[in-house]
N, C-alpha and C positions, 0 to 999 in steps of 0.2 A: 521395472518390469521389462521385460524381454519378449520378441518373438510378436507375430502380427497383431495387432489390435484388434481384436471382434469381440461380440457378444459374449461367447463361452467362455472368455476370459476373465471378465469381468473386472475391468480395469476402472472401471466407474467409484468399482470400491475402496479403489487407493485415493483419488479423486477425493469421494467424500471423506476418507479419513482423514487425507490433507486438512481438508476444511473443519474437519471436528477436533482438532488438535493436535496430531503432526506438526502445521504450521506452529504452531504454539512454540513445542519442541526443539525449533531450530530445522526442523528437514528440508530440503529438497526434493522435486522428485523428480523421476528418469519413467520415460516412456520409450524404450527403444525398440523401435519397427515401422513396419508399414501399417497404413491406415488399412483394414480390411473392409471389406463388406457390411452392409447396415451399421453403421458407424457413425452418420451422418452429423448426427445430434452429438453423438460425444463429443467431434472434432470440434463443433460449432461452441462449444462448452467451453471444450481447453482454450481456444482463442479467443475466448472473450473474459475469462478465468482475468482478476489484475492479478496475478503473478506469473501469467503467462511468458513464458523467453526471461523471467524471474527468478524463478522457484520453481518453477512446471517446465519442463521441457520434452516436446517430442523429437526425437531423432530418426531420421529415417537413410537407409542405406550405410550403414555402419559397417566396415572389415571386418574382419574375424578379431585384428589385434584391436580396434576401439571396445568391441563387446567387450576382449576380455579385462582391455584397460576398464572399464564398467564394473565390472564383475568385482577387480580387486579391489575400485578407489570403492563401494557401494557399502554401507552399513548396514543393508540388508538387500536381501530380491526377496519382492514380493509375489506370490505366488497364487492369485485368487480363481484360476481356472473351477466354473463346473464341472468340465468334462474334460481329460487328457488323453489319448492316445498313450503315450508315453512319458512326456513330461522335461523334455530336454533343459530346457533352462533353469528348472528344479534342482538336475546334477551338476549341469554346469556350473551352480553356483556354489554346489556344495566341494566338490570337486576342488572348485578357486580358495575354498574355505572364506564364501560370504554366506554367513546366516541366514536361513529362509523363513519366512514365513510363507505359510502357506494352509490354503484353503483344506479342512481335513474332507477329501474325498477318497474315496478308497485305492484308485492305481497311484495316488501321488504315496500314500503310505503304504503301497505294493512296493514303489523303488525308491523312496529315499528313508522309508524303515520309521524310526527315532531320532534323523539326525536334522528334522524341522522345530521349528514353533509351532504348534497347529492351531488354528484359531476356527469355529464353527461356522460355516458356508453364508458369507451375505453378512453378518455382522460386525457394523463397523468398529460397536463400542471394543468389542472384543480384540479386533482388532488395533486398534489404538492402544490399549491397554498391554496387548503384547510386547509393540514397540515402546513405550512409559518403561515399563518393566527391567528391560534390557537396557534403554538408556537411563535409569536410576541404577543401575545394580550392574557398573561396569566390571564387576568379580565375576559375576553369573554370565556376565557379557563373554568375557575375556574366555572362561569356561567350556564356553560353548560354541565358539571358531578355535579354541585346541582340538574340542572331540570331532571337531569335524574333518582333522587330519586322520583320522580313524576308518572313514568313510571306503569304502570297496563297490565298486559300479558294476553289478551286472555286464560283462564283455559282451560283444557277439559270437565268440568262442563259449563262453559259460553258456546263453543263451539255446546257440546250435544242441548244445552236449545235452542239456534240458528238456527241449524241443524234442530232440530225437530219442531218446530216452524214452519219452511217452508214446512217442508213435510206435517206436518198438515193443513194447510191451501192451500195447493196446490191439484190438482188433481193427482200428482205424485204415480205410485206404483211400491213398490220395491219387 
């Protein structure tokens, strides 16, 4: 996972999936960012986690080129946000052509379309089960980091043309 650690994120749910068979699997996992706010309890979690600086690792203050070294070595990002703005590490990752899973909320499948895993918000079986999947059926795997070379991001040129678009055609004043 990518991008600051808080609530909305709900990084808690990679956490548990670790714990409910992940580990089983063989995984690792990547927590890269800053501790945010009301977090307290998670942090106290992960460092007492025994796979902690193991298997679990939080990274904080990461370049731009370790993220994207992340991005490419990552068998997946995980993506369990309730609530995004936008969704940056969603494209980024697809972008890099790493596999997302990710929480089905509606702006994540506003910008990254079909080109996720989507798994049902807060469940972990489900989620576990997505990762099983992909790593049993390395065909389907393999599948589905080609389509993701297929992938086209929203610009801030496409964006603007959109934007503006609606306002001109609308009775809208700003």
């Amino acid at each position: 996972m990518v991008g600051t650690i808080e609530p909305r994120k709900n990084h808690k749910l990679v956490l548990n999936a670790y714990n409910a068979g992940l580990k089983e699997l063989g995984f690792n996992i990547v927590f890269a960012g800053y501790m945010g706010w009301n977090m307290d309890d998670f942090a106290e979690e992960l460092k007492v986690h025994p796979d902690y600086n193991k298997r679990i690792f939080h990274l904080t203050g990461q370049n731009d080129q370790s993220i994207a070294y992340l991005y490419q070595h990552a068998r997946f990002l995980a993506f369990c946000s309730y609530t995004e703005g936008f969704g940056l590490p969603l494209i980024e990752g697809i972008m890099r052509g790493t596999p997302v899973i990710a929480s089905d909320i509606p702006v994540s499948r506003e910008v990254a379309e079909d080109y996720c895993v989507w798994f049902p918000q807060d469940d972990v079986g489900a989620f576990c089960d997505r990762v099983r999947y992909y790593q049993e059926n390395e065909t389907e795997y393999a599948r589905m980091k080609e389509r993701l070379s297929g992938f086209s991001c929203c610009t801030w040129e496409k964006s603007w043309a959109m934007m503006h678009e609606v306002v001109m055609e609308s009775s809208i004043l700003f």
